[in-house]
C-alpha positions, 0 to 999 in steps of 0.5 A: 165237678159235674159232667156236661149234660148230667141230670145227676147233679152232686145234691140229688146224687147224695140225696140218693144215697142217704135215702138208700142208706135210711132205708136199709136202716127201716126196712132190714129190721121191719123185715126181721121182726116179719120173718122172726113173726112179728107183726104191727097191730094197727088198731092197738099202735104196737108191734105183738108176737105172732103164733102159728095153728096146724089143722090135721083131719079126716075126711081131707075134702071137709071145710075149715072155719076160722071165727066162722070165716073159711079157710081157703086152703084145703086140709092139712093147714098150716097157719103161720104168723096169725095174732095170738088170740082166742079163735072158733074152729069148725070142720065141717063135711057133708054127711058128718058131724060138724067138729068144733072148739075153741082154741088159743093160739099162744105167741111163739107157739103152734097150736095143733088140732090132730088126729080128728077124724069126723063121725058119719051121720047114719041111721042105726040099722037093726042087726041081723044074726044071719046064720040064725043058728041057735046052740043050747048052751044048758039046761039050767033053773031059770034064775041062774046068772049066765056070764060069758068070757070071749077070747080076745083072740080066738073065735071061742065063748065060754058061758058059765053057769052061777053067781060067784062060781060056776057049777057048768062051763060050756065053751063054744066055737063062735066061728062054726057055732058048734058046742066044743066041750062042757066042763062039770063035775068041779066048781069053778071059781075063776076062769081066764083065756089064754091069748096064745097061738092055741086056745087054752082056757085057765081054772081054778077050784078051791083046791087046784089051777088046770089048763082046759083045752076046748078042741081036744076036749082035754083038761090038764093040771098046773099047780095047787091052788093055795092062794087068794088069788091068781092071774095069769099073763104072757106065760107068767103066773101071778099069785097073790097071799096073805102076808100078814094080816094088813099085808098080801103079796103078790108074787110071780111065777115064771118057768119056776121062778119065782119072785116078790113083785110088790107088797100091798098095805091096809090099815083100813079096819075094814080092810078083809084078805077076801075082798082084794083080787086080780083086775088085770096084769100087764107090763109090769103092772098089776092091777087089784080091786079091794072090794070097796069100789077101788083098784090099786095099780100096782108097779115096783116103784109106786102104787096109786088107788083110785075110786074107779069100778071098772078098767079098760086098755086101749090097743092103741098106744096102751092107754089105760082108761079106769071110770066109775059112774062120774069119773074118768081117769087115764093112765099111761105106763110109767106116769101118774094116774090123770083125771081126764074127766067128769060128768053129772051124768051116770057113765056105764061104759068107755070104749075106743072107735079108732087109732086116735083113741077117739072115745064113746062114752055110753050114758043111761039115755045117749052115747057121747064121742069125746076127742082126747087129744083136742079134748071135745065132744059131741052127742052121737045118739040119744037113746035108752041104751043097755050096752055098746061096742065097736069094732074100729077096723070097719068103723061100725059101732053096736048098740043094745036096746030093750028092743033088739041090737044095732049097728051103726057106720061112723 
């Protein structure tokens, strides 16, 4: 039946409805394939996956580029639905460093760039002493080494006199640069500060351990010193003997306590008691050197030996960086030990510029800053250089040549 006058005549009516039903039955999965981040490649003629990309860094103002196309919006990024592939990232500001990698954004998967934080480009400028103030430390021949021990939370040096032990020790007040005591009259054969409210000094002869107190200028026995070795850690002390003759034991002591922490084995013939002492003691973990350009970590449940010489704690996250001339090795409590990475070139030291770990790594001629988590690096300077550190609060790194010491503002 149609009404008089109606343009919606039966045929078009159903025409309508069959083309609304179609309709609904093409566009409702095209729509959930969009939202579910699917999306149709024109060029190959199919329907791929899609991933997403996060791009978090400092300054916030810097430039984005996406295979060299910026990005309009501003930082943090977030990306979704983009074509798994391949991509060159580029972050860029005025005044710093261009960071940059290459990237593979996985289907179904958000790929994060983080805790990237761009290096000021600045002129090292040659650093001032300025209170000019010397202090003589000693008199001594003109050949004797010189070590310095700084307390990592007091304003103190101690300067020790000798090669393997140490005939004089002065300690000295960095903050008024004023001598607070000199140790003689023992030779010396370790010495380690204590990191509490008041700073404590640690010694040990061949005979004794004593605690050294610089402001009252007083010296205080602790125990007989029977052992190869001693460290000594939040108020534990840390001893390590001869067991057997391929066995040591380490053994701590705390408030009287004591109990076995681990053994250590050798059935290497060039094994010697001698060679084996304390690198470093801290969360359960002890670490050894055995005198043959290794270091053993030591927790209860395993032990893990790695060609590494030298050793270094993060104070963020506490991550463990251990290197020797071409190996850098990670670390985190309760993992396995991580080749982070290798290098042809002669690396002499690894030291954290900020929060992010973000690393500078000191070479014979150049200072390289690797990003660990984006896993890239770029060459900060190059120049014969003796020693660098940092100090991360003020973001200033310092720098020593034959012809003086630097600093330079990253």
């Amino acid at each position: 039946m149609e009404y008089p006058g109606a343009h919606l005549i039966k045929p078009i009516r159903r025409l309508i409805l069959v083309t609304f039903i179609v309709a609904f039955f093409l566009i409702t999965p095209l729509m959930l394939l969009y939202t579910t981040g699917y999306r149709y490649d024109w060029k190959a003629g199919i329907i791929r996956e899609t991933g997403g990309l996060s791009i978090d860094a400092t300054p916030v103002d810097a430039d984005v580029y996406l295979n060299d196309l910026p990005l309009d919006s501003s930082l943090p990024i977030r990306l979704k639905n983009i074509t798994p592939k391949k991509y060159h990232i580029k972050i860029s500001a005025r005044g710093y460093f261009d960071w940059e990698k290459e990237i593979i954004v996985e289907r179904k998967q958000t790929t994060y760039i983080k805790d990237i934080q761009l290096l000021k480009k600045t002129q090292a400028m040659l650093y001032e002493i300025r209170s000019g103030k010397t202090i003589l430390l000693g008199s001594t021949a003109k050949d004797t080494p010189v070590s310095f021990f700084w307390s990592n939370k007091h304003p103190f040096l101690a300067a020790a006199f000798g090669q393997n032990t140490f005939q004089q020790i002065v300690t000295v007040n960095s903050e008024n640069t004023t001598e607070i005591s000199a140790i003689t009259g023992h030779t010396i054969t370790r010495l380690l500060w204590r990191e509490t409210s008041e700073p404590v000094l640690y010694l040990s002869t061949s005979s004794s351990l004593s605690s050294f107190y610089p402001r009252l200028r007083e010296e205080r026995p602790i125990i007989k010193n029977n052992f190869r070795d001693w460290y000594i850690a939040n108020g534990t002390l840390w001893t390590l003997s001869k067991a057997t003759s391929t066995n040591l034991e380490i053994i701590s002591d705390e408030l009287g306590f004591h109990g076995l922490f681990a053994t250590v084995s050798s059935t290497d013939n060039s094994y010697k008691i001698s060679d084996y002492f304390f690198k470093d003691i801290r969360a359960n973990h002890a670490v050894l050197e055995n005198g043959r350009g290794e270091m053993i970590i030591i927790r209860p449940d395993k032990q893990f030996t790695l060609n590494v010489t030298s050793l270094l704690v993060s104070p963020y996250n506490s991550w463990w960086l251990l290197w020797n001339d071409v190996e850098l090795w990670s670390y985190i409590e309760g993992e396995n030990p991580f080749l982070f990475h290798r290098s042809g070139n002669s690396l002499k030291k690894v030291i954290p510029l900020d929060k992010f770990n973000t690393l500078a790594l000191l070479f014979e001629n150049e200072i390289k800053v690797l990003y660990p988590y984006a896993y890239t690096q770029i060459t900060l300077l190059q120049k014969d250089l003796n020693d660098i550190a940092a100090n991360p609060e003020i973001r200033q790194l310092y720098f020593s040549t034959n012809d003086g010491l630097y600093s330079l503002a990253y």
